[in-house]
C-alpha positions as CSV (number, residue, x, y, z in Angstrom):
1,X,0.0,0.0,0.0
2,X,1.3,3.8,-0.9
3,X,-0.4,6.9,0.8
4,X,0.1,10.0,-1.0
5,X,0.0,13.7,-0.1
6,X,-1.1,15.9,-2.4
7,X,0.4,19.3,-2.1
8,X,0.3,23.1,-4.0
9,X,3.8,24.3,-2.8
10,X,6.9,22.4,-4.1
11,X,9.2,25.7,-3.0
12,X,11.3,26.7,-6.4
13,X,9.7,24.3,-8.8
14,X,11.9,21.6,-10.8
15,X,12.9,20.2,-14.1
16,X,10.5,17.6,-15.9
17,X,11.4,17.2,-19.8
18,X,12.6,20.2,-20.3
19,X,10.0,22.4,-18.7
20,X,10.2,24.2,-15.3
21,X,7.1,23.3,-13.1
22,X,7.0,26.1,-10.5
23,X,4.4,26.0,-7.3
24,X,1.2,27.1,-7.5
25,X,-0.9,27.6,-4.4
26,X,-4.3,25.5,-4.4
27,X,-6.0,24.1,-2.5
28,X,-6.2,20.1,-2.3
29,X,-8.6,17.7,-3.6
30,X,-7.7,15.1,-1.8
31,X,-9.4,13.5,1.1
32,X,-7.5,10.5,3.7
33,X,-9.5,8.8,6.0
34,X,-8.7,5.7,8.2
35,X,-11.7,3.2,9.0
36,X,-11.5,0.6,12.1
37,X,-13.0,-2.9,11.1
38,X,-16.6,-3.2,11.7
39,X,-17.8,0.0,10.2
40,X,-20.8,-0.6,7.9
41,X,-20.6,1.5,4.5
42,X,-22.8,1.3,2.0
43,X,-24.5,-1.6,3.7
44,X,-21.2,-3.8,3.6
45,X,-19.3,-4.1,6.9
46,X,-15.7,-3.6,6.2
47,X,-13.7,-6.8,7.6
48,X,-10.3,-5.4,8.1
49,X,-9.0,-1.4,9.2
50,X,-8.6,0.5,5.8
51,X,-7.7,3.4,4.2
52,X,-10.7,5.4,2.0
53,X,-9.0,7.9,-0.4
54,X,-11.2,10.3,-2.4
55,X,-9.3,11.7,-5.2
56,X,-9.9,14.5,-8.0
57,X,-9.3,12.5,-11.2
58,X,-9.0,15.4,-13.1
59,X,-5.5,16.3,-14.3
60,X,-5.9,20.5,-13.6
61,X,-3.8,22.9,-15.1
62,X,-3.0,26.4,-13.9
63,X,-2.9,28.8,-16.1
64,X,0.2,28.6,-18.0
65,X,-0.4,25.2,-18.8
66,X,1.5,23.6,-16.1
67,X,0.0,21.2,-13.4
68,X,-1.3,22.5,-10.4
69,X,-1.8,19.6,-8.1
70,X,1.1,17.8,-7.8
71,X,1.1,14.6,-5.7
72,X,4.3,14.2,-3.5
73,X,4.8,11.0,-0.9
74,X,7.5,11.7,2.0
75,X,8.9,8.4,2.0
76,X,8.2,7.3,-1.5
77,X,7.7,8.3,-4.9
78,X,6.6,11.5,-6.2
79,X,4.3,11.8,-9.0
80,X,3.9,15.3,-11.5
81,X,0.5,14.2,-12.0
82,X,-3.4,13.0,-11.2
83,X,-3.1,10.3,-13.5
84,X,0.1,9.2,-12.8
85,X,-0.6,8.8,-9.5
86,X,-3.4,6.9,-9.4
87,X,-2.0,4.6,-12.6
88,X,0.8,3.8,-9.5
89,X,-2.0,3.8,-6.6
90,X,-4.5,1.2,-7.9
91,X,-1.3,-1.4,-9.3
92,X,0.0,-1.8,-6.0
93,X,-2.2,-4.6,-4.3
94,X,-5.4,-6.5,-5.1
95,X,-7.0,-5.2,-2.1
96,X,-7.4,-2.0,-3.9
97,X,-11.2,-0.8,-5.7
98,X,-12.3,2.3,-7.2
99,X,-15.2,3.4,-8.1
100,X,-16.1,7.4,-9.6
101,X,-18.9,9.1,-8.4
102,X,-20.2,12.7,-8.4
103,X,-16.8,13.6,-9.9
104,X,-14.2,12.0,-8.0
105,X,-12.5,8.5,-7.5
106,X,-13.3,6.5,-4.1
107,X,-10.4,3.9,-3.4
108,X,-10.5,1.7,-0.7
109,X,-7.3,-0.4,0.7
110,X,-7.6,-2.9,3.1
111,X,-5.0,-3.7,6.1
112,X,-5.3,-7.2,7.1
113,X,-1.9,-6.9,8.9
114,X,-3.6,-6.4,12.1
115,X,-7.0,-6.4,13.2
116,X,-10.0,-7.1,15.8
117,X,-12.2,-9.6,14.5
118,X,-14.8,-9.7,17.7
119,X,-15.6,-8.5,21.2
120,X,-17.1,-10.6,23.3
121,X,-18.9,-9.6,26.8
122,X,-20.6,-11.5,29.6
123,X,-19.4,-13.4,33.1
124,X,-17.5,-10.4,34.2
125,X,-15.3,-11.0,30.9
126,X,-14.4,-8.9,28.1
127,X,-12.6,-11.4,25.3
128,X,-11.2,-9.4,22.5
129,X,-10.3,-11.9,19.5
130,X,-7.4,-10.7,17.2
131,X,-6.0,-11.6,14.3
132,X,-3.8,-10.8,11.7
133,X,0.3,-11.9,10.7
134,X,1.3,-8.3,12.5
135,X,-0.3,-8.7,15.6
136,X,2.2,-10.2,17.7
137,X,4.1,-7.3,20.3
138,X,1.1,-4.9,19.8
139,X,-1.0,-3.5,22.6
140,X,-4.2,-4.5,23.1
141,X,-6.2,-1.8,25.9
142,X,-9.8,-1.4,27.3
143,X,-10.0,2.2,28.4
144,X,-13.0,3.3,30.3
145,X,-14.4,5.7,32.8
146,X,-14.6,2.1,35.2
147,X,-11.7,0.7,34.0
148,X,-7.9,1.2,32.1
149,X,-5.5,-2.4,31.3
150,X,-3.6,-3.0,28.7
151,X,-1.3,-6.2,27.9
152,X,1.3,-7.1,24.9
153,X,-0.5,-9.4,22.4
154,X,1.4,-12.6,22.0
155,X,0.5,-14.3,19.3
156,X,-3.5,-14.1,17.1
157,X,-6.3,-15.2,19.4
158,X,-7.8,-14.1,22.2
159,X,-7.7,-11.7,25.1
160,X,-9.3,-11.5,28.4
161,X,-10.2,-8.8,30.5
162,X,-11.9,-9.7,34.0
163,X,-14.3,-6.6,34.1
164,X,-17.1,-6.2,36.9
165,X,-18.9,-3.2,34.8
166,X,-18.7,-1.4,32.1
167,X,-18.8,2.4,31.7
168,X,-20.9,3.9,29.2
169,X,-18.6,4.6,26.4
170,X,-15.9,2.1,26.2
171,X,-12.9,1.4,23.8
172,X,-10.7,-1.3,22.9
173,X,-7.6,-0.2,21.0
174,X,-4.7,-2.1,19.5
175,X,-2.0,-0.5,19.1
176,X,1.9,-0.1,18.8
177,X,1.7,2.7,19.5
178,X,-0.4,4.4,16.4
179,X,-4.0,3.2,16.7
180,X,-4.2,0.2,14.2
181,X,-7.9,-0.7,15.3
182,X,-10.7,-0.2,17.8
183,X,-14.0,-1.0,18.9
184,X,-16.1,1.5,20.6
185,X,-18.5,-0.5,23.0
186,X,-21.4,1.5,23.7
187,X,-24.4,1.2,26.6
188,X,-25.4,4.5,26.3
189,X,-28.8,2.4,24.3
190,X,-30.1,3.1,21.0
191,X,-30.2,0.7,18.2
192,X,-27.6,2.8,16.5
193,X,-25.1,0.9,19.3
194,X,-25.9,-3.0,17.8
195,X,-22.3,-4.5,16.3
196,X,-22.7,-7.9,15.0
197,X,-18.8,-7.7,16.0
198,X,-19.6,-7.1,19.4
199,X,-21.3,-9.8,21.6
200,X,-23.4,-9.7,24.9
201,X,-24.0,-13.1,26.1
202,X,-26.0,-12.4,29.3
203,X,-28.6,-9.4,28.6
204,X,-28.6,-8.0,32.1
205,X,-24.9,-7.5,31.5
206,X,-25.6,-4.5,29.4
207,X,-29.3,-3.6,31.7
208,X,-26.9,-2.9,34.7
209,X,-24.6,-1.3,32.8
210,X,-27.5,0.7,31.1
211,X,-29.0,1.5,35.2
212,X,-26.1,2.1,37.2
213,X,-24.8,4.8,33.9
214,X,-28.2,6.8,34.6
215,X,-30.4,8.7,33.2
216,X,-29.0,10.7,30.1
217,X,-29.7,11.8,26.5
218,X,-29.5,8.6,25.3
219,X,-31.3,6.0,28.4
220,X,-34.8,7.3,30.4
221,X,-36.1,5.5,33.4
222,X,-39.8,4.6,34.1
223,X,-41.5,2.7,37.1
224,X,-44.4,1.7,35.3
225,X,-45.9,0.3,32.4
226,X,-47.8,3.1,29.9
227,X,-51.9,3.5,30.1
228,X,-54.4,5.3,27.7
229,X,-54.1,7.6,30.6
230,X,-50.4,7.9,31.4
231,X,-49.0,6.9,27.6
232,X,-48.0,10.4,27.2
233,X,-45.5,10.9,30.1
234,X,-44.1,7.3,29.3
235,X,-43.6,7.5,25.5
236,X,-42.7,10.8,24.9
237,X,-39.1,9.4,24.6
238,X,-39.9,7.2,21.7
239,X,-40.2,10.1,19.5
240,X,-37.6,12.4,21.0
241,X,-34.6,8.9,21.1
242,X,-36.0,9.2,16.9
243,X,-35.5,12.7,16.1
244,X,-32.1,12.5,18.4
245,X,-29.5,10.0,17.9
246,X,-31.9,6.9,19.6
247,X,-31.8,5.8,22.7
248,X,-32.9,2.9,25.4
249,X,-36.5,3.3,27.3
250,X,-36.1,0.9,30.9
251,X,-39.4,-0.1,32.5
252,X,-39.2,-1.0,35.7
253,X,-36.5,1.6,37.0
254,X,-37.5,4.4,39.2
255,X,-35.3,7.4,38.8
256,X,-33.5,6.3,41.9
257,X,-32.2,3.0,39.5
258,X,-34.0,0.8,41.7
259,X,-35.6,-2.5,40.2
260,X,-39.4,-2.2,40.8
261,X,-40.7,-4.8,37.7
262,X,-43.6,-5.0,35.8
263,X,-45.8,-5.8,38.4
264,X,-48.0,-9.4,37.4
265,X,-46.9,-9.3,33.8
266,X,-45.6,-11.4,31.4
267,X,-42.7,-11.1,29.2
268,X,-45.1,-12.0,26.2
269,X,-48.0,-9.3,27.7
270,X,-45.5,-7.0,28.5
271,X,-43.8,-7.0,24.9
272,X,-47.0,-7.2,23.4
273,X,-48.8,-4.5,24.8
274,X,-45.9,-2.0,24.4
275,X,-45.0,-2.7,20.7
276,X,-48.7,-2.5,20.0
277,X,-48.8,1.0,21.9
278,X,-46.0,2.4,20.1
279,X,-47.1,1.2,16.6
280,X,-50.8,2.5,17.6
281,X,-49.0,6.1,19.0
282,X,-46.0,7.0,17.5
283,X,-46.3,8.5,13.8
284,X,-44.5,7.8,11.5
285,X,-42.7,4.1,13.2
286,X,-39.4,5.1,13.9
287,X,-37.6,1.5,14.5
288,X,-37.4,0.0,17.7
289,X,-37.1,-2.9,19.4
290,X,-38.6,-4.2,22.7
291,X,-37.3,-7.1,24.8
292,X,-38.0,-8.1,28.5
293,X,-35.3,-9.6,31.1
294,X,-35.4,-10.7,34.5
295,X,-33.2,-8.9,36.8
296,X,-33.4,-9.0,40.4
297,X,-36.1,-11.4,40.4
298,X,-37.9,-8.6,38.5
299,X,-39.5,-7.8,35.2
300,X,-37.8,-5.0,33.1
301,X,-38.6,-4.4,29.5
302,X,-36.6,-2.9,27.2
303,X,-37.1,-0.6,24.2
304,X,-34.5,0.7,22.3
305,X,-35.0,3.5,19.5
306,X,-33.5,4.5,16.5
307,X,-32.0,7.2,15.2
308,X,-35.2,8.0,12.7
309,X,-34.7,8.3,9.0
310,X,-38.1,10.2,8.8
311,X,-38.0,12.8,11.0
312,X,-39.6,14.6,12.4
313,X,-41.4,11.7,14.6
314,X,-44.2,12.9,17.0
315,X,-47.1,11.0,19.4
316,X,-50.2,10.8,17.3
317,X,-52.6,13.8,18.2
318,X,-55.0,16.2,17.0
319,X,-52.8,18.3,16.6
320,X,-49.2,15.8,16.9
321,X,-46.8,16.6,19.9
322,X,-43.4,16.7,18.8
323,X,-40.6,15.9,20.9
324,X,-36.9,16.5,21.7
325,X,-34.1,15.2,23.7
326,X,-32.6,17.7,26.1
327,X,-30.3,16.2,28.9
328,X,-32.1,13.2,30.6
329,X,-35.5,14.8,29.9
330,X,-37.8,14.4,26.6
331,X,-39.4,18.2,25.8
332,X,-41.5,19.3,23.5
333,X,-39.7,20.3,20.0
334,X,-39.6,24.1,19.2
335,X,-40.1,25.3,15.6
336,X,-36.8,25.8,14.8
337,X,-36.3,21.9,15.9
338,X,-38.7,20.9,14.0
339,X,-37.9,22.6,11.0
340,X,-34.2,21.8,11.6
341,X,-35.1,18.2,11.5
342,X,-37.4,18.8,7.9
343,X,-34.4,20.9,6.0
344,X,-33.1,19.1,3.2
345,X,-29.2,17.5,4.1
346,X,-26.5,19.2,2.4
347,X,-25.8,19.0,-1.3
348,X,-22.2,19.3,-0.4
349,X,-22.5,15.3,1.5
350,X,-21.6,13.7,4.2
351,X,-17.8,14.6,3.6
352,X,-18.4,18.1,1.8
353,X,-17.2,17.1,-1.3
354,X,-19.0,16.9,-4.8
């Protein structure tokens, strides 16, 4: 693999056949950016760390005629043009693909030197599995609020960390000492947290992570179960988690974090009667997911919300109430929220490029 710098300024120019190419100030077209393993893009979960380069394909002249982005490598070689460039980039390794869109090349390279291939989590355990002809001498650490250890990886295979809880954000990074992957283990709640990567094996491992974290803008507590009556105080976070960035509804937490259940229900009445309540109040369906546990000889049910890709989401009324995460408390969404959350995204993209 060859990473190239693309640069304006090449101080008093140089020779190349017989012409002087002098500097010229521009700015670049270029964009660099390093991807752990695990990230989904464009529906496909990437299975190694990579590189994702985003280059100008088009060869641009100043001018006078003479090149103006000129693409120089520190520790390699230098190249007087675009197209030479990326004639050199996309020979060097099958691992490279390219594809042009909106007017500039995408080029992803994989680096399957080293890598974490899953994260496991129950008994009081965090096993981190590695793998990878590199990974040998390189630090493996779980940093946390809770908790900090690192050891030396000795050969591919698996690590152990013997950890009572875990803190709400929470990252394993290999290392040596550059970052050369990581996993960021959230409980903050949300659907946008699931990693088929990451493993829970005991569910209540990520509830009492979930309760003794608290009350934030991503997890709410409530003591009871919603009513016709009280559905308004109960779901009001559905809709706000949506037009947020999701989050995780407990029931059968009081505000204290004390277990108080479901009173006589079932897991199947319990999950029943709240997914029918939310698909009969909450417009339009964000996605969501609701799951009951036993903890503490208790019932606690679970919802967890989406980030929504139709705001804005509201409870059903004549006229709707809107909602919005502020803190640990759901309020309801000012115009400028609301009409925040209708604007149009960006015709610039996600990475302000064309």
């Amino acid at each position: 693999m060859i990473q190239l710098t693309m640069s304006g300024v090449l101080g008093s120019g140089f020779e190349l056949d017989g012409r002087t190419i002098l500097p010229v100030q521009r700015r670049p077209q270029a964009l660099r950016e390093w991807v752990p393993s695990g990230r989904r893009y464009g529906g496909v979960r990437l299975a190694y760390p990579a590189f994702r380069f985003a280059l100008d394909p088009e060869d641009t002249l100043d001018g006078a005629g003479q090149p103006s982005g000129l693409f120089v490598n520190r520790s390699g070689p230098s190249f007087a043009t675009r197209v030479m460039a990326l004639s050199a980039f996309f020979q060097h390794g099958s691992d490279a693909a390219w594809n042009q869109r909106s007017g500039s090349l995408t080029a992803w390279v994989a680096d399957s030197r080293a890598w974490i291939r899953h994260v496991s989590i129950g008994d009081g355990r965090v096993t981190v599995d590695l793998a990878g002809d590199e990974v040998s001498g390189l630090t493996i650490q779980l940093s946390s609020g809770l908790h900090e250890e690192s050891r030396t990886v000795e050969a591919p295979g698996a690590v152990t960390f013997t950890v009572a809880t875990l803190d709400r954000e929470t990252l394993v990074l290999l290392t040596d000492p550059i970052v050369r992957d990581l996993r960021s283990i959230s409980t903050m709640g949300g659907l946008r947290s699931e990693d088929d990567t990451v493993s829970w094996h005991e569910p209540d491992v990520r509830l009492d992570a979930l309760r003794f974290g608290g009350e934030s803008e991503f997890v709410e507590f409530k003591s009871v179960m919603p009513t016709s009556k009280s559905k308004v105080g109960v779901l009001k976070a559905i809709p706000a988690f949506a037009n947020g960035q999701g989050g995780t509804l407990l029931i059968g937490i009081d505000d204290d974090n004390s277990v108080v259940g479901l009173g006589d229900l079932t897991t199947d009445e319990a999950q029943d009667r709240l997914t029918r309540m939310i698909h009969d109040s909450v417009v339009p369906i964000p996605a969501f997911r609701v799951e009951c546990v036993e903890l503490d000889g208790l019932l606690v049910a679970i919802v967890e919300v989406g980030p929504g890709a139709h705001k804005p989401y509201a409870l059903s009324g004549n006229p709707p109430a809107f909602f919005a995460r502020h803190g640990s408390n759901s309020f309801p969404a000012t115009r400028e929220e609301i009409l925040a959350w209708t604007a149009p995204p960006s015709p610039l993209g996600l990475y302000g490029m064309r």
